[in-house]
N, C-alpha and C positions, 0 to 999 in steps of 0.2 A: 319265655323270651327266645326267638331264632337265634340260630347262631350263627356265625360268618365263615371266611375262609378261613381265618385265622385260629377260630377256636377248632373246626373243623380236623384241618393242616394239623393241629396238635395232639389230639387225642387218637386221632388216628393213627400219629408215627409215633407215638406210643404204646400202643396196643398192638402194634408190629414188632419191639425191640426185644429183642432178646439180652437175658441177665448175665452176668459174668459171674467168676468165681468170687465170690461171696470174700469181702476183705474189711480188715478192721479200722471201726471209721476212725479210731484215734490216728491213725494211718493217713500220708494223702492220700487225694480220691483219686488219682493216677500218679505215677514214676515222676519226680523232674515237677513236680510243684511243692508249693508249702501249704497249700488250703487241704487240711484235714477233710476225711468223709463227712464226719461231725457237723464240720463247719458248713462245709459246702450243701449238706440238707438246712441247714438254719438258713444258708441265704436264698437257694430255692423258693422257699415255703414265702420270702420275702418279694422274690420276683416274680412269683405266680401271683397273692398279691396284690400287687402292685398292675399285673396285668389284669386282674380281675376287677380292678377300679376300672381300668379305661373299657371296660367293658359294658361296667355299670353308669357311666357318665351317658354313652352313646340309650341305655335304654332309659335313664331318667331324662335323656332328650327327648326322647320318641314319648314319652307322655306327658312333655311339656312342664316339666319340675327339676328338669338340670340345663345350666346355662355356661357350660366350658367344655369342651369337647378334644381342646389339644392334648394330647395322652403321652404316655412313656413307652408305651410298645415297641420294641425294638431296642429302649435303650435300658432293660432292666440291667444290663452288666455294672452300672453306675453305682449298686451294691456295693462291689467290691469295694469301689474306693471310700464307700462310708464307712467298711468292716475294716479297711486299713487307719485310720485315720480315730483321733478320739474321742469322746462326745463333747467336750469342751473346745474343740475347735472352729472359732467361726467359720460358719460355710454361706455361699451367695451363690445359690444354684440356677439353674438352667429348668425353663421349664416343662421338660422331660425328665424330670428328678424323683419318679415314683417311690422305684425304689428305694434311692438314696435316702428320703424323707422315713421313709417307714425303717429301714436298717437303725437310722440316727436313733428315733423311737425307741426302737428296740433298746439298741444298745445303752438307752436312757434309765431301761429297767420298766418300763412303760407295757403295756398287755398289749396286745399284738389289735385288737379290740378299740383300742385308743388312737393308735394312729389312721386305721382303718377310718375311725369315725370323721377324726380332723379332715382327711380329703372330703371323704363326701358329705359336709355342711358345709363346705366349701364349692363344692359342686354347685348345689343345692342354694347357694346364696342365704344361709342358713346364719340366723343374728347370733346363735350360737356357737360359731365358727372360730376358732382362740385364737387366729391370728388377724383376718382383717376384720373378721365379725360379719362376715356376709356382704363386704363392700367388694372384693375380689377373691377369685379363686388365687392363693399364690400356695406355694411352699416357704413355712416361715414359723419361728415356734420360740419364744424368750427361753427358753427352759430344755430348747436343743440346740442354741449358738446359731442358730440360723433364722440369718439377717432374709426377711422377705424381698423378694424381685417380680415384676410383675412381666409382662411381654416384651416392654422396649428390648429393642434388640440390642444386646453387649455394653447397654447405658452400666453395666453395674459391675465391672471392668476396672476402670479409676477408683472406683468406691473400694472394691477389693483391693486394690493395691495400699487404699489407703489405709485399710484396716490393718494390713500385714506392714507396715510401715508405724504403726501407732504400738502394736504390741511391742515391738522392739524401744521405738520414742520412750513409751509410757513407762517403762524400764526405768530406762536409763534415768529420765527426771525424777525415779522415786515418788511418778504419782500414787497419790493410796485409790482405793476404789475400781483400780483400772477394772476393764471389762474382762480379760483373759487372763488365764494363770498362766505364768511362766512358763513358756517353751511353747507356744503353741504356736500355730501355722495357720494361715488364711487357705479355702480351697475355693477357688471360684468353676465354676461349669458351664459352658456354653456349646451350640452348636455351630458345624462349618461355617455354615453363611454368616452367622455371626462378628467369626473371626474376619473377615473383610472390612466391620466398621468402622471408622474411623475411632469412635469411642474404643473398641477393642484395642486396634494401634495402638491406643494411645496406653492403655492400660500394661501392654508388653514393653513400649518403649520407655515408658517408668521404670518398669519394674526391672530392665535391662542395664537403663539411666543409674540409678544406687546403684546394681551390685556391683557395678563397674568403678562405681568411685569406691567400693567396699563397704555400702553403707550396709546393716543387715535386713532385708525384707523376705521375709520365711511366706511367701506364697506356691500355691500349686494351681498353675492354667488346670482346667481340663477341659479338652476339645473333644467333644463325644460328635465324630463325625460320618454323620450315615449318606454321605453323597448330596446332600439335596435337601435345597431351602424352599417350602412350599412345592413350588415346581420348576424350580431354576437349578438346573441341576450344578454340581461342584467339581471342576475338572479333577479326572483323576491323579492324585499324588500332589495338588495342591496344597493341604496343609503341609505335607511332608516338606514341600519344596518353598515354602513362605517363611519357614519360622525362624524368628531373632536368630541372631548366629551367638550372641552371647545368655543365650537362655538354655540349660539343657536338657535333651529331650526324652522321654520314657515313648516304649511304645506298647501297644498290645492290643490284640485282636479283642475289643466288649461284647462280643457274642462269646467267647469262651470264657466263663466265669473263674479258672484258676490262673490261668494266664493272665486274666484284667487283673486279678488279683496278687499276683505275684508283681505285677510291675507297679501298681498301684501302694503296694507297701515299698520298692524301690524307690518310687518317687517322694514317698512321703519322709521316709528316713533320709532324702538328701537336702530336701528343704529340712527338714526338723533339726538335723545336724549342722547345717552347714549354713542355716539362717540365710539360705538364697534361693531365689526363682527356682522353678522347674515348670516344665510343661510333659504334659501328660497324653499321649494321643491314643484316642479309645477308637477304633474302627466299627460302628452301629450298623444295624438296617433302623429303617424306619417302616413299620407295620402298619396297617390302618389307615393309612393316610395322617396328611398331613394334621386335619380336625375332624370331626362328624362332619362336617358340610364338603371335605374335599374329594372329588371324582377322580382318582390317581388314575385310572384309565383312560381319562381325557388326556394327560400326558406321559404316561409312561407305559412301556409295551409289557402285554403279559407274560412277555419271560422273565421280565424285570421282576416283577412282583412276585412272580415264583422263587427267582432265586432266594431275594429277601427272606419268603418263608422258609427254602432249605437253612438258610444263617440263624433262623429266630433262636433269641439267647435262651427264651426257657426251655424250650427243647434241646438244646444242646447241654443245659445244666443239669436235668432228666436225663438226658443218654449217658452221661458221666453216670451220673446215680446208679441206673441200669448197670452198667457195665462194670462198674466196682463191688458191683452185687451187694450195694446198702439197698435198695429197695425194687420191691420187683414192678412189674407197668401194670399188673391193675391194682396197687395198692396207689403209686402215683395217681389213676385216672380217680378212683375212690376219694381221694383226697382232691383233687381239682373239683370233684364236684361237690364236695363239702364246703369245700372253703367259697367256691362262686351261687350257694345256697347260702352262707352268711353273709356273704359281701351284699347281696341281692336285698337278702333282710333286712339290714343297718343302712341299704338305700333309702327302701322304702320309708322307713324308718325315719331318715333325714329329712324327708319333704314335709313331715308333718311338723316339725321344730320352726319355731317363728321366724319372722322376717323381717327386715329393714322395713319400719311402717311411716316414717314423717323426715321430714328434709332436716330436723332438727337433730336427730337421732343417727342418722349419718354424717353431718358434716359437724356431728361435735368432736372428734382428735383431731380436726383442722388446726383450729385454733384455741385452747383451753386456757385462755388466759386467765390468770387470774391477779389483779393490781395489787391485791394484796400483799401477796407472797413476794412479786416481782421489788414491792417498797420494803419490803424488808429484806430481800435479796440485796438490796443498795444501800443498806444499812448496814448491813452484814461486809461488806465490801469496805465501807466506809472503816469499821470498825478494825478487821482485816491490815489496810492501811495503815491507820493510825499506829495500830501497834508495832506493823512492821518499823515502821518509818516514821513513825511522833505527824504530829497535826502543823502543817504550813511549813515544810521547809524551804528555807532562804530562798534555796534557786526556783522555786516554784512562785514564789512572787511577783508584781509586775501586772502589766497587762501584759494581756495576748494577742496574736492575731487568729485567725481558725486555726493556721497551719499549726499553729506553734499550742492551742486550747488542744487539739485533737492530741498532738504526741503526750501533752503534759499526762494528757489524759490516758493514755493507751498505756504508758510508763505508771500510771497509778493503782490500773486494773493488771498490770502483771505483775504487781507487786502485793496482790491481795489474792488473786488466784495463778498459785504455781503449776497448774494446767494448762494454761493459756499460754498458746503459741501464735507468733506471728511471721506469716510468710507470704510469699508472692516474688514476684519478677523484680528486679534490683532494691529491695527494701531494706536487705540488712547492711552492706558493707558501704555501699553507696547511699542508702539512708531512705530511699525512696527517689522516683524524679523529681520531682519539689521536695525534700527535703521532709515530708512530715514522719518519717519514721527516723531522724536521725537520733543516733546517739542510744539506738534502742540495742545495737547487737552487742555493743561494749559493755551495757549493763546487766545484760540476762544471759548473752551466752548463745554461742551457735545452737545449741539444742533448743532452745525455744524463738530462735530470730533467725531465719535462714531466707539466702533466694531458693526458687525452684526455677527448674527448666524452665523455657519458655513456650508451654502449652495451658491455657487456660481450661480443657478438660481435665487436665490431670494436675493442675493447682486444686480445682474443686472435689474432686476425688479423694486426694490426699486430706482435703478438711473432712470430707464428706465422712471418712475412713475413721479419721481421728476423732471428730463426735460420738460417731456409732462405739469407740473403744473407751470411752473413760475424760477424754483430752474437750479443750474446749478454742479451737480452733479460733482465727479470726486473719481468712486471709486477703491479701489487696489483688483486684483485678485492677490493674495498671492506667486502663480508660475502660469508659462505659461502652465504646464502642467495639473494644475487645469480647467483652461480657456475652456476646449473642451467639458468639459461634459456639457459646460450652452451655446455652443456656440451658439443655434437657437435664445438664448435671443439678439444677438447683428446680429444674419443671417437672420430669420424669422420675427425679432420684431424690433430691433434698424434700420437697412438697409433699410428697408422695406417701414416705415411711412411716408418719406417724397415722398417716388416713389407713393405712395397709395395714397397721401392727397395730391401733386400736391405742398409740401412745406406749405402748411396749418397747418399740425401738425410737430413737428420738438421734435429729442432727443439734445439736447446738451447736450454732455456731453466729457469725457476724460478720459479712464479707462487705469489705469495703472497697468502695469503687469510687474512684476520682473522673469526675464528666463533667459535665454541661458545658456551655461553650463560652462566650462571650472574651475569650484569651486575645483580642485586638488583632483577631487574623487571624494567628500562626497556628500553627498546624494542621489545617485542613478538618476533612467530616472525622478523622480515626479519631483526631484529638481534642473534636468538638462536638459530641453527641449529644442530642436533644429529646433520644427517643427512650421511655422508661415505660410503652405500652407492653410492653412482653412482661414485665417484670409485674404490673400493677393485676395481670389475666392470672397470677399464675394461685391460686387457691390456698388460703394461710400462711404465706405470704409476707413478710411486714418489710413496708421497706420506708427507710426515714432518710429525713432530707433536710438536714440543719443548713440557718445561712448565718448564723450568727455564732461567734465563738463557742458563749455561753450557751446555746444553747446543743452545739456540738457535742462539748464537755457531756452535760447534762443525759441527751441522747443514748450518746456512747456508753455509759454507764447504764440505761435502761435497757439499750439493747443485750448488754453482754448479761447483763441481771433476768432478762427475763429467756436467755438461753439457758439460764443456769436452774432456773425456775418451774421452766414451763418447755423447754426443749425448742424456744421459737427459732425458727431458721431466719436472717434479719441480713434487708441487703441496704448499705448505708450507705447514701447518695453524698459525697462532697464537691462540691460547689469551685470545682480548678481556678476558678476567677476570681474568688471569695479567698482565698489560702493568707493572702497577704495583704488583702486592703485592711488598710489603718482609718481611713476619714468617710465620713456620712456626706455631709455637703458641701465643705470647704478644706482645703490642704493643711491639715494641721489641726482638725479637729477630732482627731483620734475620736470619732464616734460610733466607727465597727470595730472599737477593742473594749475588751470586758476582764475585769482581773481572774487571779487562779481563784478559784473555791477549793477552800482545803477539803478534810473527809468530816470535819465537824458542820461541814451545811449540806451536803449532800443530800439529804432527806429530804429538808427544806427548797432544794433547788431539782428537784425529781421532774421528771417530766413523765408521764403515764405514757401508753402505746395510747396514740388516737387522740391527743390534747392539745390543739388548737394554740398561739402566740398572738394577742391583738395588741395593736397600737393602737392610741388615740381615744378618744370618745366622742366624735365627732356624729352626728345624727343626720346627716343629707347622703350621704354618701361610705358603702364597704367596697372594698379593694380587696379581694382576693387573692392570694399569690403564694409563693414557695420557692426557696433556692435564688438563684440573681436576681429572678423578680421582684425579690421582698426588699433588696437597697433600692433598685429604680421605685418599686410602690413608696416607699416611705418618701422619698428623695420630688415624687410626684404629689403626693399627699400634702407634704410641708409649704410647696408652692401655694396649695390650691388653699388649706389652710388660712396661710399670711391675704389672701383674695379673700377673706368671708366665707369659705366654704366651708362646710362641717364635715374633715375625712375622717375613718377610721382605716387601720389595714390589719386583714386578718393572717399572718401565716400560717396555712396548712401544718408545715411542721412534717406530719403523717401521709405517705402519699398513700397508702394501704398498710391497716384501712384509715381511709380519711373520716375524719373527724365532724363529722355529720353535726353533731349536736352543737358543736359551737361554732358553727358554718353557718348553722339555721339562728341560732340567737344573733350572730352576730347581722343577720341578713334582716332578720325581723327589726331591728332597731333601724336601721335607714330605710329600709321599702326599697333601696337601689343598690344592685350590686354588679359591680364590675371584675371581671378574671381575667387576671394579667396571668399569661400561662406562658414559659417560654419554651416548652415545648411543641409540638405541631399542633396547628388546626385540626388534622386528621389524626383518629388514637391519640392524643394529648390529653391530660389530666384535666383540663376544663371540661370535655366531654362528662367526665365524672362527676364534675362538680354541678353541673345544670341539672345531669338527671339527679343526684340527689335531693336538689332543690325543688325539680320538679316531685318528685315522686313523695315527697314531703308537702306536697300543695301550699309551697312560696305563692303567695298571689303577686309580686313587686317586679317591680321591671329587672331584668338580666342580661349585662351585656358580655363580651368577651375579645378582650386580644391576644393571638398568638404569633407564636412563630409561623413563615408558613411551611406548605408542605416539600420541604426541600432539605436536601442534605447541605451540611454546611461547607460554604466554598473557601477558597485560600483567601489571605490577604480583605483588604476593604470592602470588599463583597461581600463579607460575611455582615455586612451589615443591613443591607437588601434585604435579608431572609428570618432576620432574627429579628424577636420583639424589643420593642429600643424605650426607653421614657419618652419618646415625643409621641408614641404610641398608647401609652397610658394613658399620657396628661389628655391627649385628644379624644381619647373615647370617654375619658372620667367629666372632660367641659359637656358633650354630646350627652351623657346621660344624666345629666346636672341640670340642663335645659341653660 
């Protein structure tokens, strides 16, 4: 294999140095540090490496058997702070994290051999790869506290924060099982250009947010910053000059491995102590470019690149060596090329190990559901319950309405898992805006019922944080129309981890989110959202959409049961228009309220992920529908009914994944099916529903009303845009003949 500037640049200023007087490694490796000689060869031998992967990435490209290219070169200093830090500390690294990955390894008691192999079958897209299994190259390992991250940029920012926010929580609540031991600290790693994201922001301004009210969050930033994002370069003393003014700062040169290393245990011993932020700033080059594919001389001048190479971290960790006279340069050059003759080996080595072979086989940590477990998970709940609190208490009696079905409900699941926290934007002291969280903080207690700031990435963070630790999260985004600006938190970050980690790491959680519209005007498109195509695109996925009390109740309890089960990430759609109706077709007919279900029918009143609600039995005519559509469908149905006609109406229920099977039987009994969707025309859940029909070879006629393609307006206009029952009834006579 040729070799580059780099490896070139290296062995060459090696075979040039001259040894010093020979000193004892128990001893630092120079005056005015603490990294012993000792130590400082162990992390050497780590960043070389570590460099000798990204070596071997770029030649298992060039013969068409390695598929990731973005390397660590340059920022091997990142050692140190794994050699500072414990191996039970969760970490969410950056993906320049060679050597940090391989140190953790080590420091795991792991063969040096082992960690080596984990990157490259991960190169390699290798099924044998122990953390995603061949579906991404990440750094990520159940068995070294590190939580996988894939490329998004600084999406894993909030997530960090929230894990360092849950070790402390999980405390205090006397959860059993939590994920960390006591005292531990979160360290997340990122580079410059990252720190500009807004996700990033938001991850400081949290973590700045608590220590400031004194809550305890034992994180460590780390900005490993080598100037330059691809090719947009980072003005100089930017990081230095952006950061929180209540976060405090460590600094040190990561090309000098005792220095990274001295600060890097300052920083960690002040988070560890003092159970508060710190930021950490590592000053890199970046070597090699950006990936295999990038041409750094298209953009950066060749003195640029030279200096970088006078900085490169392994040679500077080799001239310490040199010059404390622990090792003389051709015993170093002897050992570079042993160890890039192993690495080379255990490549080749990697490409012959199997592969991701059938669509089945990769997308099954999507979703492993399993209904079994999940109904006994709600059994177990129920049972929970009961003991806490005995079967039907008084105040639990009555009908409900949803608003009042959901709280009964949410009050019934935190009283069976003392995990379960509930937060969001004014839910505790205020009770929620409608009202459906009241009464929830006076009874469980600021530690599990709290507001957060008012940032939707870093609401989802903080759950995201607290799933990954032990806790079983379940927070409210306020409207549905809030929801999009954080949505990579739950696309990029919640979706993501169990496809990356093979089901090794898992979110449990249940976020619930008040939308759709139909509120008689008020409040405009913020508080009247129709759109839930982001959320149906997003892969394992489950997201439910009760419109009926009971079947809220019911819902609510599968969701949180099959988080607890099966790790589902579950986003629960309620219906703002629906909170409080009491009547079906006449004032005073209490026909949309349904009484409490103690925990002795719970099993019996289960609703599975994906199980369909039909009315009627009617044989000319299915109605399709979900959420406000299902009172106008029935409200339409009962008209056409009392006229001789035979409706049924199906509620979806499930909007992912929808309920395919009882979609099709219930379509196959009429031959005609109409979809009242009151979502858009465009990207609306009807679209889903026809090609399932179709791709099911429905032979029967299909029609569909929706909303249309418009955001919703203030005031009586919103009735223009929105699907309405005279909308129904008119297409259900038309396809009735």
């Amino acid at each position: 294999m040729a070799r580059d500037t780099v490896e070139t640049h290296f062995t060459d200023s090696v075979a040039a140095m001259i040894p010093g007087s020979r000193r004892d490694p128990g001893l630092p490796v120079r005056p005015g540090t603490t990294l012993t000689g000792a130590r400082c060869r162990e992390l050497f031998e780590i960043q070389l490496a570590s460099r000798l992967l990204d070596i071997a990435a770029r030649w298992l490209r060039e013969q068409g058997e390695g598929f990731y290219t973005i390397g660590s070169a340059g920022h091997e200093g990142n050692a140190a702070v794994a050699a500072a830090l414990r191996v039970t500390d969760p970490a969410l690294l950056h993906y320049r994290s060679g050597a940090f990955y391989l140190a953790r390894s080590a420091q795991a008691g792991r063969l040096a051999e082992e960690g080596l192999r984990d990157v490259l079958l991960g190169l390699t897209a290798a099924a044998e790869e122990p953390i995603a299994g061949g579906r991404h190259k990440v750094f990520g390992h159940p068995d070294l506290a590190i939580i996988p991250q894939t490329s998004t940029i600084a999406s894993h920012l909030p997530r960090a924060v929230g894990v360092a926010f849950a070790i402390e929580r999980a405390r205090k609540l006397g959860v059993s099982g939590a994920a960390w031991p006591e005292g531990s600290i979160a360290v997340c790693s990122f580079g410059d250009a990252s720190a500009n994201h807004a996700s990033a922001l938001t991850g400081f301004n949290t973590a700045a947010y608590c220590a400031y009210q004194g809550l305890p969050l034992p994180i460590l930033f780390v900005c490993e910053d080598n100037g330059i994002g691809i090719s947009v370069r980072t003005p100089p003393g930017w990081i230095e000059a952006s950061g929180h003014p209540l976060i405090p700062r460590f600094r040190a040169d990561g090309c000098d491995l005792p220095e990274a290393y001295d600060a890097a245990c300052q920083a960690v011993e002040h988070v560890r102590t003092r159970r508060s932020p710190a930021f950490l700033h590592l000053r890199t080059v970046r070597l090699m470019g950006h990936a295999g594919s990038d041409v750094e001389s298209a953009y950066r001048a060749p003195r640029e690149i030279a200096a970088d190479l006078e900085r490169d971290p392994l040679l500077a960790t080799a001239r310490s060596l040199v010059e404390a006279g622990l090792v003389m340069p051709d015993e170093l050059l002897g050992r570079y090329e042993t160890i890039r003759e192993h690495v080379l080996k255990l490549a080749l080595e990697s490409t012959r190990r199997p592969r991701l072979r059938s669509a089945r086989e990769i997308m099954e940590p999507l979703a492993p559901r399993r209904p079994a477990q999940v109904a006994a998970q709600v059994a177990r709940q129920a049972a929970d319950r009961g003991e806490l609190f005995g079967d039907t208490p008084p105040e639990r009696e009555g009908s409900l309405t949803l608003a009042q079905s959901i709280n009964r409900t949410l009050a019934d699941l935190m009283g069976a898992h003392p995990e379960m926290m509930l937060f969001g934007e004014d839910v505790a002291r205020k009770g929620g805006v409608y009202g459906v969280t009241r009464g929830l903080l006076k009874r469980f207690g600021a530690g599990r019922v709290f507001d957060t700031l008012l940032d939707e990435q870093a609401l989802l963070g903080l759950a995201l944080g607290s799933a990954n630790s032990g806790l079983l999260p379940v927070p409210e985004i306020q409207y549905l129309a809030y929801l999009h600006n954080a949505l990579d938190q739950l696309r990029g970050e919640a979706a993501t981890l169990r496809f990356f980690s093979q089901g090794a790491y898992r979110n449990p959680m249940v976020v619930r989110v008040p939308g759709y519209a139909y509120q008689k005007g008020f409040g405009g498109h913020f508080h009247n959202d129709n759109s839930v195509a982001a959320l149906r695109d997003i892969p394992g996925l489950v997201v439910a959409s009760p419109a009926r009390p009971d079947d809220a109740a019911a819902m609510l309890r599968t969701c949180v049961a099959a988080a607890k089960a099966d790790g589902e990430v579950c986003v629960f759609l309620e219906p703002i228009a629906l909170y409080n109706t009491r009547d079906l077709m006449d004032d005073g007919d209490n026909g949309w309220l349904t009484p409490y279900v103690p925990p002795s029918r719970w099993a019996e009143t289960h609703v599975p992920i994906g199980k369909a609600r039909a009315y009627g039995d009617g044989r000319d005519l299915t109605i399709v529908t979900f959420g406000n559509g299902l009172r106008m469908s029935l409200r339409a149905a009962i008209r056409l009914t009392a006229e001789g006609h035979g409706c049924r109406v199906l509620d979806l229920r499930w909007l992912s994944p929808l309920p395919v099977d009882d979609l099709l039987r219930a379509a196959d009994l009429t031959g005609k099916v109409l979809i009242a969707d009151e979502t858009r025309g465009t990207g609306g859940v009807s679209e889903g529903v026809i090609a399932a029909l179709a791709d099911s070879g429905f032979a029967g006629r299909v029609a569909r009303v929706t909303s249309r393609d418009s955001f919703v307006p203030l005031g009586d206009a919103a009735a223009h845009v929105l699907l309405s029952e005279a909308d129904i009834e008119e297409a259900a006579r038309k396809l009735l003949g």
